[in-house]
C-alpha positions in Angstrom: 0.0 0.0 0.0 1.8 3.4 -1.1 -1.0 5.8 0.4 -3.3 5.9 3.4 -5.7 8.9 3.6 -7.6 9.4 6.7 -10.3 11.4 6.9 -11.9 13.2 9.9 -15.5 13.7 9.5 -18.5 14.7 11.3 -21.8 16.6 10.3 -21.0 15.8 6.3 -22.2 13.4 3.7 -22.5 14.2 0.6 -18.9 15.9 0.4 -17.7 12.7 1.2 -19.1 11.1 -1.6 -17.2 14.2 -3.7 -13.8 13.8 -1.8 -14.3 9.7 -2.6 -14.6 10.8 -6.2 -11.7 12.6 -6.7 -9.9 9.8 -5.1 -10.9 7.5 -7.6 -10.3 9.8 -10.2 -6.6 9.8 -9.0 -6.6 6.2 -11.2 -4.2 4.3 -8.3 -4.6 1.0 -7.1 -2.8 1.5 -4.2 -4.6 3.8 -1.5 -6.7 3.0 1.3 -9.3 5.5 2.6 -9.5 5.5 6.3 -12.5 7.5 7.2 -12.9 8.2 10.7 -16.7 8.8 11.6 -17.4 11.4 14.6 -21.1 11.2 13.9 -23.9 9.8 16.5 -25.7 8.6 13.7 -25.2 6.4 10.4 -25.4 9.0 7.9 -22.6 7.8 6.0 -23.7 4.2 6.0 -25.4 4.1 2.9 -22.5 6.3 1.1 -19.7 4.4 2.0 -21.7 1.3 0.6 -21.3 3.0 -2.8 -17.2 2.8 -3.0 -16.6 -0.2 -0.9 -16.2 -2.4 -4.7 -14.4 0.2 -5.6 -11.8 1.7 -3.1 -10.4 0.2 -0.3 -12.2 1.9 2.9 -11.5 1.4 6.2 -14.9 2.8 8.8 -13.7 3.8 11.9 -16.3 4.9 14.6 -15.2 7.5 17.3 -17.5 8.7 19.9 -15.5 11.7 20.5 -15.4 14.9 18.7 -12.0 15.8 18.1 -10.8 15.8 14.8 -7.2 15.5 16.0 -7.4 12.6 17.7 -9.6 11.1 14.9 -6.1 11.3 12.6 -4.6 9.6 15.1 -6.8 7.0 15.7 -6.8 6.7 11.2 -2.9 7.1 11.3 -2.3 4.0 13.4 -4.9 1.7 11.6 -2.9 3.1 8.5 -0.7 0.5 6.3 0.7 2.8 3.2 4.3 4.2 3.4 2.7 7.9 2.6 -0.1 9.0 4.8 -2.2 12.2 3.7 -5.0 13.8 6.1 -7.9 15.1 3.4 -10.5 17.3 5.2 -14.0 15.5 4.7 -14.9 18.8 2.1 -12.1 18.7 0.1 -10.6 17.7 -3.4 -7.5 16.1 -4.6 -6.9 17.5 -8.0 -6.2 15.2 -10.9 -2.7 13.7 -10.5 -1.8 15.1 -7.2 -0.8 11.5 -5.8 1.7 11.0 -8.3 3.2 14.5 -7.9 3.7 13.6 -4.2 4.8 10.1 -4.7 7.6 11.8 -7.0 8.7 14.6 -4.6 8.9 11.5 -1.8 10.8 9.1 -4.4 13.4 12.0 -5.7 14.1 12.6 -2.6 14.7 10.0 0.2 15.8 12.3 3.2 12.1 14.2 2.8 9.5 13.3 5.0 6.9 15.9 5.2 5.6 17.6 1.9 2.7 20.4 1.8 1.0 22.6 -0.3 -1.4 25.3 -0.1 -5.5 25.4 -0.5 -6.8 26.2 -3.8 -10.0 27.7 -4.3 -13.2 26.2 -6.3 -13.0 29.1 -8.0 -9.4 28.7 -9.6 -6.1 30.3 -8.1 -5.3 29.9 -4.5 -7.7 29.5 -1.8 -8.5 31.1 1.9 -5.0 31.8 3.7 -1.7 33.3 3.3 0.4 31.1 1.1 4.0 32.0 0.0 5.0 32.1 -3.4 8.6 30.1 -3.5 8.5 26.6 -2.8 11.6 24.5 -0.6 12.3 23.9 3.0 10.1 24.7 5.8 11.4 27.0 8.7 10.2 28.4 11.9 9.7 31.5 10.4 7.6 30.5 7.0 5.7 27.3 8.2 2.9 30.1 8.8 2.3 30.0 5.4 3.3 27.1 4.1 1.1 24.2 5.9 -2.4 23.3 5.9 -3.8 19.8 7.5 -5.4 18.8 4.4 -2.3 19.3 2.5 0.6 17.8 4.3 1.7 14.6 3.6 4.4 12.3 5.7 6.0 9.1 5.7 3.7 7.3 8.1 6.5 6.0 10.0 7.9 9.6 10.7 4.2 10.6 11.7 3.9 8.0 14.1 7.1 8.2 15.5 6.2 12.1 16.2 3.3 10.9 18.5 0.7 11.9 15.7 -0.7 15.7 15.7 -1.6 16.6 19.1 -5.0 16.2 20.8 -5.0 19.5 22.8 -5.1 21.1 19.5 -7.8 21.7 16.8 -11.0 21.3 15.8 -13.0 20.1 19.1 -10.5 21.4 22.0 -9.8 25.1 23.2 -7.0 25.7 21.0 -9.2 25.2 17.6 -6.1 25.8 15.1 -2.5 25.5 13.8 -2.5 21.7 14.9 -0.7 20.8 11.1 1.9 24.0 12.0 2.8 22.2 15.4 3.3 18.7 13.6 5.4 20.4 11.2 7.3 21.8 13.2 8.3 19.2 15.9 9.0 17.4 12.4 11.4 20.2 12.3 12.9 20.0 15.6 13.2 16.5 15.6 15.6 16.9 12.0 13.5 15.9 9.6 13.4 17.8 6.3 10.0 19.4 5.1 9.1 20.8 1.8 6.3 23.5 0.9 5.7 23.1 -2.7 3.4 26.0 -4.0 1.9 23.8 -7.0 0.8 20.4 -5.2 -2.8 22.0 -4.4 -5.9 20.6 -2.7 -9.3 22.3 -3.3 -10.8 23.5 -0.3 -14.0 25.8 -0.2 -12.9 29.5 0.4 -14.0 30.5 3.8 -16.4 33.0 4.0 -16.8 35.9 6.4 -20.4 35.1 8.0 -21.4 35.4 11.4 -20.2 31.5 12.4 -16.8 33.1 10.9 -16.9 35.7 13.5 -18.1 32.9 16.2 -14.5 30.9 15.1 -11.9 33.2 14.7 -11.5 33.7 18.4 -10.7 30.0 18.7 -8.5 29.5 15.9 -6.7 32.7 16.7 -6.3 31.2 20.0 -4.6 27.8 18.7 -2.6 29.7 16.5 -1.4 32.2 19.4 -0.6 29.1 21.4 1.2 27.4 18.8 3.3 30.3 18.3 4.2 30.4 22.1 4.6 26.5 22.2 7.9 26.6 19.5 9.6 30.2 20.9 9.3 31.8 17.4 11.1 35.1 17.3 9.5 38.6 17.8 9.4 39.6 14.2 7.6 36.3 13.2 4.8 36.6 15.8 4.5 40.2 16.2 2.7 40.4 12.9 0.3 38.2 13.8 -0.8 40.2 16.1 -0.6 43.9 14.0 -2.6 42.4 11.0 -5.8 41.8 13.2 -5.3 45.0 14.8 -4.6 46.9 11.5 -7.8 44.9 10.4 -10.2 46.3 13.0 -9.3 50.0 12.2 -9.8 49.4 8.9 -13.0 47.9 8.8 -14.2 50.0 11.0 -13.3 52.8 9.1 -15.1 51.7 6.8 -18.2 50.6 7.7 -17.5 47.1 7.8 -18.8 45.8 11.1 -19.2 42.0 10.4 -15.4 42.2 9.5 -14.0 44.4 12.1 -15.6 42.1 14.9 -14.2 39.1 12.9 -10.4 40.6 13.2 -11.5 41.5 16.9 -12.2 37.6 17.6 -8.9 36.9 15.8 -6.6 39.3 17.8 -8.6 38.4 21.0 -7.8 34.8 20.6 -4.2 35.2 19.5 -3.3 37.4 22.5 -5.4 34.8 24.4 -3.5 31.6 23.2 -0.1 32.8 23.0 -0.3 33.7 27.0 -2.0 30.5 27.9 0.1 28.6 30.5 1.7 25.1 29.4 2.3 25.4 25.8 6.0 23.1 26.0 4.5 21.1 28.5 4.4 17.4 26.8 6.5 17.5 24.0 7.8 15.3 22.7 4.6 13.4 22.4 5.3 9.9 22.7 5.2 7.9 19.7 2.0 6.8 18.4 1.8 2.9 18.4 0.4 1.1 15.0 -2.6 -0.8 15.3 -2.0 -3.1 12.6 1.0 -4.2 10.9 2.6 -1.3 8.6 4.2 -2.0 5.1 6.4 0.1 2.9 
């Protein structure tokens, strides 16, 4: 098995069915789909029935709602020598497989590889992405890394201890959980690539009310990641004018809905980044398979 994509869901079914699609349409023999269900009901029973002739899948039930230790849970039942963490509304491009495979094949010292979100609409998606591709730092990983982008030899991913539960989706700290992977990847000597054309279609997030609800969260995993790794002053201290600069903005302009949304962002940056305990834990320990790998 070359690839093993696990895939967090819960409250979706008929982007599944869309992700599953553009799997197939990959043409590859050799990936399993490990979908890791987080919902109290069977919605995705009768979906998953669909592909089962056609794509090896793998239905994991987790009671808990916590997309991060869903991964984990996927990442240990996981058998391919590449593992990739789709979100359950996204889309792998034609061909994007074998453009990974080839990066991981040309290069045998690489074990992580990401690339940014692309949007629906053409062009790159929500987030700030940089423009040249190559290693991963400290200071750039900002913008060069999004979960359902980032792709690393599964025995590197387990031997990292996974991505870690106190982050993302379903804890206090609702963000930057792929940045933190990355970079205790980094720490630990591995060598990570951002490669600005391997893309994944993601729908562009919009600035709504729920927005404005999130962005104090995710600004708050992001400010505690930031803390967590001791980045220097001149990479965190724009994370923390932008929103500012934001608010005034807005404001000035008669843009409520988006001043409150830079608000929540700063809010929960300044909140994260003093939180107590950010180091405490790491290294995680290693995340134990629960089957038998190969490659």
């Amino acid at each position: 098995m070359r690839f093993s994509l696990v895939v967090a869901t819960r409250g979706r079914s008929r982007e599944i069915a869309e992700l599953l699609d553009s799997l197939l349409a990959q043409g590859r023999g050799d990936i399993e789909v490990i979908i890791v269900d987080q919902n109290g009901d069977d919605r995705l029973a009768s979906i998953l029935d669909a592909y089962r002739d056609r794509l090896p899948l793998v239905w994991h039930r987790s009671a808990r709602p916590n997309a991060c230790h869903a991964r984990n849970l996927g990442l240990a039942l996981s058998r391919g020598a590449i593992v990739g963490f789709p979100d359950d509304d996204c889309l792998y491009p034609p061909g994007l497989l074998a453009r990974v495979e080839a990066a991981f094949d040309a290069d045998p010292s690489l074990q992580v590889l990401t690339g940014p979100a692309a949007s629906p609409e053409g062009g790159l998606g929500s987030g700030r992405w940089r423009a040249e591709g190559g290693p991963i730092t400290p200071a750039n990983v900002w913008t060069s890394v999004i979960e359902f982008n980032l792709f690393l030899r599964r025995e590197t991913a387990l031997a990292l201890g996974g991505f870690d539960e106190r982050l993302g989706p379903g804890t206090l700290f609702g963000s930057a959980e792929g940045n933190d992977l990355v970079l205790r990847a980094i720490r630990a000597g591995h060598r990570a690539i951002y490669d600005p054309a391997q893309r994944v279609v993601h729908p562009d997030k919009r600035l709504t009310p729920v927005a404005v609800e999130r962005a104090r969260l995710y600004g708050t995993g992001l400010g505690f990641v930031l803390r967590r790794h001791g980045v220097a002053p001149r990479v965190w201290l724009p994370f923390l004018v932008r929103p500012l600069g934001g608010v005034l903005v807005s404001a000035l302009r008669g843009r409520g809905l988006a001043a409150r949304y830079y608000w929540a962002s700063l809010r929960g940056r300044l909140d994260g980044f003093r939180a107590r305990g950010a180091a405490e834990g790491l290294p995680l320990p290693p995340l134990q398979p629960a089957v038998a790998g190969q490659g």
